[in-house]
N, C-alpha and C positions, 0 to 999 in steps of 0.2 A: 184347206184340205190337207190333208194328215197323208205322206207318201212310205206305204212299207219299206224297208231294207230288203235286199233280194239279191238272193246271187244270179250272177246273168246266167241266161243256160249253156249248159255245156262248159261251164267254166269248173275247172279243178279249184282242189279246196289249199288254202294257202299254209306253205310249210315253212314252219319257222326255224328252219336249218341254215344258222350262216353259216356262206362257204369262205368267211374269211371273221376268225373268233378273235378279233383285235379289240378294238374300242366302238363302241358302239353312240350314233345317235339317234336324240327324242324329240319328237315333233310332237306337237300340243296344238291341235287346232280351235281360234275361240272366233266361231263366223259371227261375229254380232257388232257394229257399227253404230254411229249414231246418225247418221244419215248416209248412202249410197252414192259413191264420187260417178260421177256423169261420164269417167272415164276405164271407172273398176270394171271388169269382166271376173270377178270371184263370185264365187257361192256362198254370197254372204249377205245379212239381212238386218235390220231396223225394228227389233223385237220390244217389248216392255220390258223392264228393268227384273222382272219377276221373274223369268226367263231362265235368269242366271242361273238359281239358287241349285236348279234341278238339272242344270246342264252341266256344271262342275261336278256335281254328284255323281252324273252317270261316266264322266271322262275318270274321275278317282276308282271308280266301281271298273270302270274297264282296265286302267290299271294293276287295279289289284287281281284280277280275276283274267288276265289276258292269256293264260294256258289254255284254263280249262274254255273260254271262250273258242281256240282254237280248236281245240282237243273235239269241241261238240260240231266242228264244221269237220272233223273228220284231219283235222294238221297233226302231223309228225312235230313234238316238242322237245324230240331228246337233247337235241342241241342248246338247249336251256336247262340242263338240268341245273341243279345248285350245284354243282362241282365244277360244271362248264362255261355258267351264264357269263357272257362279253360284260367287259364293265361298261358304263353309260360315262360319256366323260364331257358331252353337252346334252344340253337342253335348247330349245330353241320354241317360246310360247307367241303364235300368228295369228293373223286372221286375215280380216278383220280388225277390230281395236283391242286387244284383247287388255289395253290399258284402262278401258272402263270399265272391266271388274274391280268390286272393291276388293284393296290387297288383301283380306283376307281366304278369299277364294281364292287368291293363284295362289299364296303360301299354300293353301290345302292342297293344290295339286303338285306343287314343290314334293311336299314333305310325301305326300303319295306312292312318288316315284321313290325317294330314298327309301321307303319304306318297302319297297317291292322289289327293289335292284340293285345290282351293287356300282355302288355311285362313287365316280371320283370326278365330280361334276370340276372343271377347267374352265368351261364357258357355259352362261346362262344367260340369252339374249332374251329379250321382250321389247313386243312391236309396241311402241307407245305415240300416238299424236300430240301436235304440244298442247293443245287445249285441254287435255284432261291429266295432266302433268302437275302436281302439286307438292308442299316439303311432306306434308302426313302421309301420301304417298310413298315418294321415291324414298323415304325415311324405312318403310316397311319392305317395296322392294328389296333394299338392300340388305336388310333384316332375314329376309326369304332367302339369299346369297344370287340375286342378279348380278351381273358383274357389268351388263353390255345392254344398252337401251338401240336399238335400232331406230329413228326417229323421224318420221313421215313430215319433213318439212315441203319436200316437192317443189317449192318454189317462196322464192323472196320478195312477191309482186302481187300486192292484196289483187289485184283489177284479173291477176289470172287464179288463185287461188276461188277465187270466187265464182267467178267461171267454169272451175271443175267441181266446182260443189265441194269446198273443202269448208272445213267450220271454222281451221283458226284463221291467224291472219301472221304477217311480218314481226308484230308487237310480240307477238306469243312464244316466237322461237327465242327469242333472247328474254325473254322471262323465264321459260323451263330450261335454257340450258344450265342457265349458275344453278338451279334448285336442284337438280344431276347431280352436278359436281359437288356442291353442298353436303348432297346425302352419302360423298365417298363415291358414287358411279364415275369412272373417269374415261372408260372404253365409251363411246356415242360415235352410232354410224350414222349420218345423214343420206337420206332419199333424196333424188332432185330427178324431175322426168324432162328431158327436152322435148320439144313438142306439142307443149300443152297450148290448147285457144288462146288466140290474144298475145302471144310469148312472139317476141323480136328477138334481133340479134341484139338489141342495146339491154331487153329485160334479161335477156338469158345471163349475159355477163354479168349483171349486175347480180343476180342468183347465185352464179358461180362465184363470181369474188366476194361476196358476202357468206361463202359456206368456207370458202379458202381462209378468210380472216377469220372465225372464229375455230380456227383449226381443228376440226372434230378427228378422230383417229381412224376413220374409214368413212367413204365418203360411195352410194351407187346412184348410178345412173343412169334410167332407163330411159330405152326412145320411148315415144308414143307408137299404143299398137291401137290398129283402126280393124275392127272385127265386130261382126253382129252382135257378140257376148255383151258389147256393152251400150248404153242407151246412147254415148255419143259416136261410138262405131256402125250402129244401126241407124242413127240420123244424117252421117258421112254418107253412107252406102246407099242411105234412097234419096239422096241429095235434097236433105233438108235445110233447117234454118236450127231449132233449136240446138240449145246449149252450146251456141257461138259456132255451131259447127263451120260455118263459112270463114270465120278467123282464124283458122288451120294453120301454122305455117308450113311451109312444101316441104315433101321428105329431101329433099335438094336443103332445103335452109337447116332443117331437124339433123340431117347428117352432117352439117358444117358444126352445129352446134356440137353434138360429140366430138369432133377433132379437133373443137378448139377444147374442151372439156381435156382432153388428150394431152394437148399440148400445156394448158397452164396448171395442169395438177400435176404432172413433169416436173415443171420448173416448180412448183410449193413442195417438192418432196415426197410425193406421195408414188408408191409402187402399181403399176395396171396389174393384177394377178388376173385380171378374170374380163373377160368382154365388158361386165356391167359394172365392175366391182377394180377399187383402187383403197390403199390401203398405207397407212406407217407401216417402216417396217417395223413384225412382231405383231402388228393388227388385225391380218388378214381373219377371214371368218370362219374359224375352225368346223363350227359346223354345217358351213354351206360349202366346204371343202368337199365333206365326206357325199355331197351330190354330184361333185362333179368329177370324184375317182371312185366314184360307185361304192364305196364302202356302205355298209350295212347301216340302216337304221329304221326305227320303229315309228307309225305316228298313232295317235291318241285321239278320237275329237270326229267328229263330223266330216266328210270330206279325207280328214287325214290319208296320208299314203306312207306304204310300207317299202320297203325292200331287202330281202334275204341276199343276194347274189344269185339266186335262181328263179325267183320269184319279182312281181311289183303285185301288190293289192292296197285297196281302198275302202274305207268305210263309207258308205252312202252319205250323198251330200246336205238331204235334210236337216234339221239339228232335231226336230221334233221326234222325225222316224229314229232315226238315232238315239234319241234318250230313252225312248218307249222299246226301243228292244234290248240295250244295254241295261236298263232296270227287270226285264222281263230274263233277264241270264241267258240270252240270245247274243249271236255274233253281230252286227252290226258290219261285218265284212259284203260288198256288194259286188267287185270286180277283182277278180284274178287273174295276172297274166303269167304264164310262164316264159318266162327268161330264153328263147331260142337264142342258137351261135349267132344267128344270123341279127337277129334286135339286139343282142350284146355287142360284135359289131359296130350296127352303127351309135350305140350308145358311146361305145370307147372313143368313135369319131367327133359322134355330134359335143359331147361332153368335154372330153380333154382336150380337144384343139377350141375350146372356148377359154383355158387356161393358157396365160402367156408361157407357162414354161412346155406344153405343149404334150405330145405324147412318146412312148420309146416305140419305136416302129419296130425294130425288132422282134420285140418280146411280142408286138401286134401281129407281124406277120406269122412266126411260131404259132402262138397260140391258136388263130384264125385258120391258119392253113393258107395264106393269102400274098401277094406278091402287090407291091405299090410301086415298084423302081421305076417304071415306064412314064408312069402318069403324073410319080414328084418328080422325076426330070422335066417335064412337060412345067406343069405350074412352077416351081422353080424358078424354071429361064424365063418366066413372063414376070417373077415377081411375087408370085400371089402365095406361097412357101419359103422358109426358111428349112436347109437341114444342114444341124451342127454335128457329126456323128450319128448317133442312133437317135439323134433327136428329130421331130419333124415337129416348126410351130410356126404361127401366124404371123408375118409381121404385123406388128402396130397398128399400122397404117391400113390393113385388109380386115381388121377384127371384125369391123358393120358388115364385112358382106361374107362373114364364115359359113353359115351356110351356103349357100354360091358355090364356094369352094370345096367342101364336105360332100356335097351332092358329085360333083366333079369324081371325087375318089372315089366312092360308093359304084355310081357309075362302071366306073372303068372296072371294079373288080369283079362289079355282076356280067360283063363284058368277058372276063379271062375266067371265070369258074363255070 
């Protein structure tokens, strides 16, 4: 069944005015998979291969046409004019697999963007799984100017890799990595989730020090999240059996695993910038930067999400609805939020203090109109903050339970205003 695109009601129409004309990033959403991980909670889907042809077409047509698509939902463009437009200085192509398009579809959406923006493209990542990693491939990626493969290894333990519904297997990651390197890609960030069915403290390591030996230049790591979104979070939750769900390891075990994750990419070199995310130095992910200092960026695609500094909007998550009104010269925008003090806020909380270098509390307090002295003396003297001057950040050691703590502060200031 074929679902409209629709703006919610009562939602304003989204304006494309940043309030910060620096460097701009692009998001390229490609929701299509070859089968759905038992663990995913994305909006993403298992389509025929035919699929493609007309869904790159209508992400290039949104590209090109992203004003006046605005313009008909009624958005303020001036800030785009060609004298003003931000330069784009990454790209960032998700999903989904967005590796099983064939390379010539994503060059076309490549070449898309330079052709509509003014590009001084730095970083060009693409989500690749290693099963569909090949040299005719990563020959043409790099051809397209990917510089940076993001690379869904998840785990080094065929017995749990299976379990989550993944396609490859152990053999697979060390076949696509030399093919990377090969083709010139020498930036490769590895995924690994702790948590996942069936995963011990003896398989976890062995994941971890198998992603530490082949030294990839930025390494993330997500806990497992257990939420209805996804088919093995909904068989947790009604306390089922399938997809291993009884083979769980305990959030007690899943959080030792990140501290030890903690501790030996420490000692291999590797910098924590980010709760989920570790990095060489010079590695870090320029474009998933610009998420977590709110800097400006666009996205493209089904699902995709935007942000002005005033603004957050979304295109509907369909891919079908989606292409059907993006061919039809229709916005394909479905939610708008506007940007209050108060969701900016705790944006600046929730987001920067997930950064180890943490937030400037001053310029927070200023800007906000807001006072924290009380409440970071308080966490402070228990541990659960660090302030070096105007800085306020997380230790190490507190990063798992930042929220916890962020609530804390939130807290306290709806308490004093």
């Amino acid at each position: 069944m074929r679902h409209a695109c629709r703006l919610e009601a009562g939602a304003t129409k989204p304006v494309l005015q940043f309030l910060s004309m620096g460097k701009l990033g692009i998001y390229i959403q490609v929701p299509f998979c070859q089968t759905k991980c038992t663990y995913c909670n994305f909006h993403t889907g298992v389509v025929s291969p035919g699929r493609f042809v007309p869904y790159v077409d209508a992400v290039c047509r949104e590209i090109r046409q992203h004003r006046s698509l605005l313009e008909s939902s009624g958005a303020r463009v001036s800030a785009l004019s060609a004298s003003g437009e931000p330069t784009v200085d990454t790209l960032y192509i998700g999903g989904g697999t967005p590796s099983l398009l064939e390379p010539h579809l994503l060059t076309r959406m490549v070449q898309a963007l330079r052709d509509n923006f003014t590009c001084q493209l730095h970083e060009v990542t693409l989500e690749a799984d290693p099963e569909t990693i090949d040299a005719e491939k990563a020959a043409a990626w790099a051809a397209a100017g990917f510089n940076r493969i993001s690379f869904g290894s998840q785990s080094f333990v065929d017995e749990e890799l299976k379990a989550a519904g993944r396609m490859h297997r152990r053999a697979d990651i060390y076949r696509a990595l030399p093919v990377l390197h090969d083709a010139g890609i020498r930036n490769i960030s590895f995924d690994l989730i702790a948590g996942l069915p069936k995963q011990t403290a003896l398989s976890w390591r062995q994941s971890l020090g198998e992603t530490i030996a082949l030294s990839p230049e930025h390494i993330s790591i997500y806990m497992m999240e257990i939420d209805e979104g996804s088919r093995l979070g909904l068989e947790v939750l009604q306390g089922g059996t399938r997809y291993s769900a009884r083979e769980l390891p305990s959030e007690e075990a899943t959080a030792s695993f990140y501290e030890l994750a903690q501790l030996q990419l420490k000692a291999a070199g590797y910098l924590q910038y980010e709760i989920s995310n570790w990095a060489k130095p010079g590695f870090e992910s320029r474009h998933n930067q610009k998420y977590w200092r709110r800097e400006p960026y666009l996205g493209f695609g089904a699902g995709a999400h935007s942000f002005s500094g005033a603004q957050r909007w979304a295109n509907c998550h369909d891919a079908a609805a989606y292409a059907a009104a993006i061919m039809e010269g229709k916005s394909a925008t479905e939610t708008v939020d506007e940007v209050t003090l108060s969701m900016a806020l705790e944006e600046e909380l929730f987001l920067g203090l997930r950064q180890a270098e943490g937030i400037e509390l001053r310029r927070i307090e200023a800007q906000y109109g807001v006072r924290f002295s009380e409440i970071v003396a308080q966490l402070a003297a228990s541990g659960m903050v660090e302030k070096e001057g105007a800085l306020l950040r997380l230790p190490a050691e507190k990063l798992s339970i930042s929220n916890e703590i962020i609530v804390e502060l939130l807290r306290a200031v709806q308490v004093s205003v």
